[in-house]
C-alpha positions in Angstrom: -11.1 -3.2 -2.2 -10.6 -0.2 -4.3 -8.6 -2.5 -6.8 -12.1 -4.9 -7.2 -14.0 -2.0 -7.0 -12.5 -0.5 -9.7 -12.6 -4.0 -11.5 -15.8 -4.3 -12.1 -16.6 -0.5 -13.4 -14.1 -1.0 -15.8 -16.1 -4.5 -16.7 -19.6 -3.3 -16.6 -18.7 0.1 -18.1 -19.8 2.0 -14.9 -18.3 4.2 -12.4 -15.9 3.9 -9.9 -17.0 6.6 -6.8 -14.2 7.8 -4.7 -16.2 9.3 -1.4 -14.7 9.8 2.2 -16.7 8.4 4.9 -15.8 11.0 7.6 -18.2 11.2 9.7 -16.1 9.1 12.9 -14.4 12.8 13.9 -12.9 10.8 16.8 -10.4 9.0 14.1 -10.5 11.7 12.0 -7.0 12.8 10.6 -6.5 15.9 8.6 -3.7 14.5 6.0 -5.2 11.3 5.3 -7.7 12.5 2.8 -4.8 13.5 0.7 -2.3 10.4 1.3 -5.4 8.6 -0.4 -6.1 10.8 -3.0 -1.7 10.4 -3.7 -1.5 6.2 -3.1 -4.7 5.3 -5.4 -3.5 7.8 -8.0 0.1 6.5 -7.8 -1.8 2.9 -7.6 -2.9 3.6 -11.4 -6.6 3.3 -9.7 -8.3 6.6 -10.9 -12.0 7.3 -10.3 -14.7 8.5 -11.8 -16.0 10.7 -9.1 -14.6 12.0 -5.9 -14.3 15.0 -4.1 -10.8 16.3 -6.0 -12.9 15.9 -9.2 -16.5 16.6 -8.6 -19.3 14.3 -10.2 -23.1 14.7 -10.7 -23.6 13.7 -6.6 -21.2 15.9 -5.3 -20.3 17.0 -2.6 -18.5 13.3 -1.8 -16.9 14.1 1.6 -20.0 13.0 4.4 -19.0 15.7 6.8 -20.1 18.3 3.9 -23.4 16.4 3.7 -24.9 16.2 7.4 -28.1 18.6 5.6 -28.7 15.5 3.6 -28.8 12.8 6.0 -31.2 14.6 8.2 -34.8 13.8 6.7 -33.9 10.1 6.7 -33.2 10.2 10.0 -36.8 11.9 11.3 -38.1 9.3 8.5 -37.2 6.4 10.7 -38.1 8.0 14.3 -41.7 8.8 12.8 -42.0 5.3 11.5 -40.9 3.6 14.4 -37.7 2.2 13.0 -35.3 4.3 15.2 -35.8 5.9 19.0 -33.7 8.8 21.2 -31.1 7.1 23.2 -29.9 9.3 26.3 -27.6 6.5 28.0 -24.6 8.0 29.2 -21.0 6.6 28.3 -20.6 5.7 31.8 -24.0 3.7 32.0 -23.4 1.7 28.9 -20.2 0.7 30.1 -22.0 -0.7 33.2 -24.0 -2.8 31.1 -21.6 -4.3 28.8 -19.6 -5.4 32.2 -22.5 -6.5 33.7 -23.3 -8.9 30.1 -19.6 -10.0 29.9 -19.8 -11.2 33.8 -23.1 -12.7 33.1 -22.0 -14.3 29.8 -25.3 -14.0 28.6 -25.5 -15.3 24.4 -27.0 -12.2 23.3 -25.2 -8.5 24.1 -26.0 -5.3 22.9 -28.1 -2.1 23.7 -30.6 -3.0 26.6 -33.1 -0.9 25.5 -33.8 1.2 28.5 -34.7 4.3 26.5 -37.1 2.7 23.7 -40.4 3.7 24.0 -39.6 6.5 26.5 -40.0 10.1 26.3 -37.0 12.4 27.4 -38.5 13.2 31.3 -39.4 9.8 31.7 -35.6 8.6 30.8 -34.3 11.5 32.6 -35.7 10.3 36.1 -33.7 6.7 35.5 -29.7 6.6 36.4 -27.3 7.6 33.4 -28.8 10.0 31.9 -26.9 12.4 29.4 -28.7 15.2 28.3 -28.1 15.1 24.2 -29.0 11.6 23.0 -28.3 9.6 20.0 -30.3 7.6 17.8 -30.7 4.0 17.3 -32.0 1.7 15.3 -35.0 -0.7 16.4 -33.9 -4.2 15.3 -37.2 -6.5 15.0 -36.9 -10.1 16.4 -38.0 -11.4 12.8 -34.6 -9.6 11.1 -33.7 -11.5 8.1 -30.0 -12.7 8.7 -29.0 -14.4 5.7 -27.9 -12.5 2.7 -27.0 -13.1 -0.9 -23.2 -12.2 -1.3 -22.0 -11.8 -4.8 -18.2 -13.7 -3.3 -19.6 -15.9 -0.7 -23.5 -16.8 -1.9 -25.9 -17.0 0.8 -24.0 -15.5 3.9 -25.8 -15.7 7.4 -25.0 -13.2 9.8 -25.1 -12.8 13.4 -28.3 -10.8 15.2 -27.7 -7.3 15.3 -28.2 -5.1 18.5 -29.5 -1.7 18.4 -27.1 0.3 16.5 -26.5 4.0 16.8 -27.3 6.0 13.5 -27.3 9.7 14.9 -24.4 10.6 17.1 -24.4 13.5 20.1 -22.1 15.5 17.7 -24.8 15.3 15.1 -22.9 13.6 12.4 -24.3 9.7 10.9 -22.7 6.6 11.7 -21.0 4.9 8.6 -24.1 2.5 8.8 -26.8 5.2 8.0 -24.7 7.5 6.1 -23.4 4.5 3.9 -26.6 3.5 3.2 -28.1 6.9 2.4 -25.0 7.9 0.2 -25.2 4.8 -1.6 -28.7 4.8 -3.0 -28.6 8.4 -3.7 -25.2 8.3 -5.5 -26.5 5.1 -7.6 -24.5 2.9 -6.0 -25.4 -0.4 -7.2 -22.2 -2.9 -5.8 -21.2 -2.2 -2.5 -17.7 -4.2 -2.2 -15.7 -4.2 0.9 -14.5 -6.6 3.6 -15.7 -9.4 5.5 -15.4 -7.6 8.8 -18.7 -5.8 7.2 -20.5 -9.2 7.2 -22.0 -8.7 10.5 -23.6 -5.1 9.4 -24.9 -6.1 6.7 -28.3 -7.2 7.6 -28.8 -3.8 9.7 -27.9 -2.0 6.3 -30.3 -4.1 4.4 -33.1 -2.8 7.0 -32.3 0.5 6.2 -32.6 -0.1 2.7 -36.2 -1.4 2.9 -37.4 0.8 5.7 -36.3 3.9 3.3 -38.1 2.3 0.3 -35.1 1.6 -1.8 -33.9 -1.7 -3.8 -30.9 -3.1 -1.9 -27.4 -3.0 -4.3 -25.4 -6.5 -4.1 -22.8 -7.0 -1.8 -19.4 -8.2 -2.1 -17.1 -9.3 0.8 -13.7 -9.4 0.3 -11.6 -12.0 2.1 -9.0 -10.6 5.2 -5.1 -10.2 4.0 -3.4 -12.3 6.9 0.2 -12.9 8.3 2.0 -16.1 7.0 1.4 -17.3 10.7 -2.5 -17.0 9.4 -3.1 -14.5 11.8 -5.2 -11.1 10.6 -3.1 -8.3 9.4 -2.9 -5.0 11.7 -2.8 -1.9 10.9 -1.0 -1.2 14.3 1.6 -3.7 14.2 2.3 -4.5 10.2 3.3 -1.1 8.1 2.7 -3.9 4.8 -1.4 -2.5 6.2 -0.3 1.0 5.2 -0.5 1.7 1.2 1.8 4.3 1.2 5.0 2.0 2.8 4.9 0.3 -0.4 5.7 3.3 -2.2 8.2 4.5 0.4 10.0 0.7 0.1 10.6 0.9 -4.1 7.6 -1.0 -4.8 6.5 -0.5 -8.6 2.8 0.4 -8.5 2.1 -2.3 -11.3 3.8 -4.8 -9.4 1.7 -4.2 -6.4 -1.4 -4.4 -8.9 -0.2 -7.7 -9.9 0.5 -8.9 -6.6 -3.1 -7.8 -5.1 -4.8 -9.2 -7.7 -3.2 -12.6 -7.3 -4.5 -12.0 -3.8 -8.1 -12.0 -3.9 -8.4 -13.3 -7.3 -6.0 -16.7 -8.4 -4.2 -16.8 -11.7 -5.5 -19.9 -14.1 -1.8 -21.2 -13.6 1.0 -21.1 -12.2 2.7 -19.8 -15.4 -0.1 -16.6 -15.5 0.9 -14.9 -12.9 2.1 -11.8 -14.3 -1.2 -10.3 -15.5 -2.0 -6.4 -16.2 -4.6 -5.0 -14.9 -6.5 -4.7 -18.1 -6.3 -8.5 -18.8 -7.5 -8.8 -14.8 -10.6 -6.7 -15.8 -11.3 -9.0 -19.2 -11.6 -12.3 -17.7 -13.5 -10.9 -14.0 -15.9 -13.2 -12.7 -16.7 -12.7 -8.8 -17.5 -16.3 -8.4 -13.4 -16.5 -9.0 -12.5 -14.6 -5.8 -10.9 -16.3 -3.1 -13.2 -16.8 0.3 -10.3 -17.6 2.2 -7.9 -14.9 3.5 -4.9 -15.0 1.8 -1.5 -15.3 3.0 0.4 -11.9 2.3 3.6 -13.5 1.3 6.3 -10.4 0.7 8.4 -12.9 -1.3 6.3 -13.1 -3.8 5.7 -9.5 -4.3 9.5 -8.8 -4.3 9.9 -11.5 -7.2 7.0 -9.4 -9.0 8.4 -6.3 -8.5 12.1 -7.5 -9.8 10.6 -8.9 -12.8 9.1 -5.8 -13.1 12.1 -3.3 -12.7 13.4 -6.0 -15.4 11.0 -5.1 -17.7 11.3 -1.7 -18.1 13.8 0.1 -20.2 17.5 1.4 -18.6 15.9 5.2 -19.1 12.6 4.4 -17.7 13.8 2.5 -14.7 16.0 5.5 -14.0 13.4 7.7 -14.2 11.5 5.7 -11.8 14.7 5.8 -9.4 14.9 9.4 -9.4 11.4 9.4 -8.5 11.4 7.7 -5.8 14.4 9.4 -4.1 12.5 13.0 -4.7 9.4 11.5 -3.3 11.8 9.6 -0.2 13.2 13.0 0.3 16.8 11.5 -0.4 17.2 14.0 -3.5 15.1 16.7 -2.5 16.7 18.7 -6.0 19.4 16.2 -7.3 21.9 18.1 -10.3 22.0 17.4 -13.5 24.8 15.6 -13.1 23.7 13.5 -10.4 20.8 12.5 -12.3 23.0 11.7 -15.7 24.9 9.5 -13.9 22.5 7.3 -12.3 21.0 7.3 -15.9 24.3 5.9 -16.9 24.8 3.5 -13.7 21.1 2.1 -14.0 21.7 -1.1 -16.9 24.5 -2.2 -14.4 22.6 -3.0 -11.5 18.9 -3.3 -13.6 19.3 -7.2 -13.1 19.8 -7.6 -9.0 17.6 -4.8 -8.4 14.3 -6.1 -6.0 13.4 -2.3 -5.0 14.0 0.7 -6.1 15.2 1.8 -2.3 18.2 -0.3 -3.1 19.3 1.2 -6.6 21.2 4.2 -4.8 23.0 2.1 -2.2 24.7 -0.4 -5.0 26.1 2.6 -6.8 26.9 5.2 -3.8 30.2 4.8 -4.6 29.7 6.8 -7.5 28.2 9.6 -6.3 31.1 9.8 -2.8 33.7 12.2 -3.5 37.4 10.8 -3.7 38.0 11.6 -0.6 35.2 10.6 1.4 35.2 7.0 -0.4 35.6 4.5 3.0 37.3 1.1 2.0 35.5 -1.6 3.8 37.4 -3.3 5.9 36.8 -6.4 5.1 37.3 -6.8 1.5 40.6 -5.0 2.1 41.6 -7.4 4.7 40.4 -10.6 2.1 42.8 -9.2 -1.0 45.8 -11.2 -1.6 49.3 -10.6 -0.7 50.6 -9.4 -3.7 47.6 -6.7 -4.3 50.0 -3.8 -4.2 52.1 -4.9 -6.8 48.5 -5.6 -8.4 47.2 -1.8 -7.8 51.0 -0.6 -9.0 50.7 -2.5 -12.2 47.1 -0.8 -13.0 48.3 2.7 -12.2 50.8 2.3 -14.8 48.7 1.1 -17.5 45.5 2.9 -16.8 47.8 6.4 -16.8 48.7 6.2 -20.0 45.1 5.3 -21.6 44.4 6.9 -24.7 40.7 6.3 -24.5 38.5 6.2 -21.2 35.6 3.7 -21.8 34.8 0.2 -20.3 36.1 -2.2 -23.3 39.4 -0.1 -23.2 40.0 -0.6 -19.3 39.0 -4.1 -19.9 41.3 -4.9 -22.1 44.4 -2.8 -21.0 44.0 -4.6 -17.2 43.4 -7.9 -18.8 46.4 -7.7 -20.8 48.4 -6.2 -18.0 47.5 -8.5 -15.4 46.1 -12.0 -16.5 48.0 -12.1 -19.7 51.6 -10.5 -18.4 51.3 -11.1 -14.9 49.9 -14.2 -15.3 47.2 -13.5 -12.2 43.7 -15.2 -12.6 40.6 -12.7 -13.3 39.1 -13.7 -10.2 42.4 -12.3 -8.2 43.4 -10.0 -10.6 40.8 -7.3 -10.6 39.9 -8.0 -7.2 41.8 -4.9 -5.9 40.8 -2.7 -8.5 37.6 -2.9 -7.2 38.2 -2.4 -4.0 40.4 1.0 -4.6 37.1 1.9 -7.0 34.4 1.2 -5.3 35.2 0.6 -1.6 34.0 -3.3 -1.6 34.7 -6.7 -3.1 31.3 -6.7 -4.3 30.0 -4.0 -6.6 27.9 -3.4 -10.2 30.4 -4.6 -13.2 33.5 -2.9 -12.5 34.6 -1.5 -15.8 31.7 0.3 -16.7 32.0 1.6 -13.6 34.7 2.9 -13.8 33.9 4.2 -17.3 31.2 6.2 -15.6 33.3 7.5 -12.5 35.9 8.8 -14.7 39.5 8.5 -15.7 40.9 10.7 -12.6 38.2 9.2 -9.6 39.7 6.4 -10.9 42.9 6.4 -10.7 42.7 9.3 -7.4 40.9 6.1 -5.7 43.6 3.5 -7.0 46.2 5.7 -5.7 44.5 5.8 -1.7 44.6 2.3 -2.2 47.7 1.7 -2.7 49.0 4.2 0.4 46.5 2.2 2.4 48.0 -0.9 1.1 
């Protein structure tokens, strides 16, 4: 949402608020304020306003605002629009069993307490001392909406919804409401799972005296076997796993944006975010959830990695192994060599998460370099004589650089020996690397150094 959000700021020239609806302290988890702040910021989507960076309606955390959604509150008891609820927990559980068994159409609040004072509640069952407030839904509530996605939207009948909780803090549907007109909101865009409020909020909006903002519902990611995407069950919910996978954030942009909003072709779909916001119509976004298909974010995010520079994409590699934790404080060294090993593996590269594993062999000491078994086992018969013949020439190089270990093995093995390429370096890359398969093995090599080299050659051959 924050992605359209943003979107259409950036389009209208207005503001993109960043406030945190706290006010469920049941859910409420300490560290996720700040995983927020962190995923949008590393998302590129940076707001206007928010609690990190102040704004003219400040303070934009609802738990530091409970003063302000007081009056509005005694506004709608005195006016008849909202009662004192002192069901207990216990009591309303009761009821809902006793609708579901019933399987009456209409469920909801009952309505025991409206119109009652607290003695007269407190001499019927369930009874809790400290009540909450709820909203009085008239029968003649307007149901169908204008949506700014959808068009005219009908909605199902609202029940009596709570407002005020015992703890004294707002629901999201007053406090929403109350923050939004008094922070200027004038586009409120989130998902379709918010259809069904939406006629309560509109209630709210009118009862108060204010003009209602439009609405935009946004269309529910799904699994490709259609079914809705949880949070409990899918870590692709989660922003943050993205980043922790090797995603590149303008990849993810891309991919998001092709989510809710189509490309004009099939040949457009790699599209900045900046050329999103120019041609941004909401009559263009999909109504229909969309299938999350990781595929195509993983051939977005390769074509990405492919269009940065060598140096940048190593930079983004290091990156992401300090913010992994894999290189807490990586050397100099370490991060030089990388630097050098990044062109050779820039092209099969889908995630950053795998840049480190095609080139571990580099960073391994001699020593601790394991040959994998099977690529040892699949060398041919004569790779001995193969590994004896490189030691020799590559001992006596003058000059340690990939062209000059290309061409002193060529001319050792496929033009005196006679081997075929394909055969012929096949155990030098084994002995250098640990695997038949590897990132182009004389630059490589050029990068691990003349005695790796030929130290690893050498435990090949005793091996052999």
């Amino acid at each position: 949402m924050s992605l359209f959000n943003l979107a259409w700021a950036r389009k209208t020239g207005g503001a993109f608020v960043l406030r945190i609806e706290d006010t469920d302290r049941a859910r409420y988890v300490a560290s996720s304020e700040q995983q927020i702040f962190d995923t949008l910021r590393w998302l590129g989507l940076d707001w206007s306003e928010g609690p990190d960076v102040g704004g003219p309606y400040a303070p934009y955390r609802q738990s530091e605002r409970l003063d302000t959604y007081a009056p509005y509150v005694e506004q709608l008891l005195a006016a008849g629009h909202a009662y004192h609820c002192w069901c207990s927990p216990e009591r309303l559980a009761q009821m809902r069993a006793e609708q579901q068994a019933s399987k009456q159409a209409n469920t909801g609040y009952d309505r025991l307490c409206h119109g009652k004072t607290r003695d007269e509640r407190a001499a019927l069952p369930g009874f809790t001392e400290t009540p909450v407030v709820r909203m009085y839904i008239p029968e003649d509530v307007e149901l169908v909406f204008e949506d700014l996605v959808r068009g005219p939207v009908s909605a199902p009948l609202p029940d009596d919804q709570v407002i005020l909780k015992t703890d004294g803090f707002p629901t999201y549907h007053l406090a929403v409401v109350v923050d939004d007109h008094l922070m200027g909101i004038t586009h409120v865009v989130r998902g379709e799972e918010w259809i069904s409020s939406t006629p309560k909020h509109i209630l709210l909006y009118r009862w108060l005296g204010w003009d209602v903002p439009a609405f935009a519902h946004m269309p529910l990611l799904r699994n490709t076997d259609k079914s809705k995407i949880s949070k409990r069950k899918n870590p692709a919910a989660r922003l943050e796993w993205f980043r922790e996978q090797g995603y590149l954030p303008e990849a993810l942009r891309n991919f998001l944006q092709l989510l809710g909003y189509p490309p004009a072709s099939d040949e457009q779909e790699v599209s900045t975010f900046e050329e999103f916001v120019e041609g941004f119509e909401w009559s263009k976004v999909n109504t229909v959830g969309p299938v999350f298909d990781l595929d195509k974010l993983n051939w977005l995010n390769g074509h990405y990695i492919r269009a940065l520079s060598s140096d940048e994409l190593a930079d983004r590699i290091v990156e992401h192994l300090a913010h992994t934790g894999v290189w807490a404080e990586p050397s100099a060294d370490d991060v030089a060599r990388l630097r050098a090993a990044t062109p050779l593996i820039q092209e099969r590269l889908v995630l950053l998460s795998e840049a480190l594993d095609k080139v571990q062999f580099l960073f391994t000491p001699d020593a601790e370099l394991e040959l994998d078994e099977a690529s040892v086992n699949a060398l041919p018969e004569d790779a001995a004589a193969i590994v004896d013949a490189s030691l020799a020439v590559l001992e006596g190089l003058p000059t340690w650089d990939d062209e000059s270990i290309q061409a002193a093995l060529r001319a050792r093995l496929v033009d005196d020996l006679g081997i075929k390429p394909k055969f012929a370096f096949g155990p030098v890359r084994v002995g250098v690397t640990g695997s038949r398969v590897s990132p182009p093995l004389f630059e490589s090599m050029a990068i691990l150094g003349r005695e790796s080299s030929l130290a690893r050659l050498k435990a090949l051959r005793e091996a052999l």
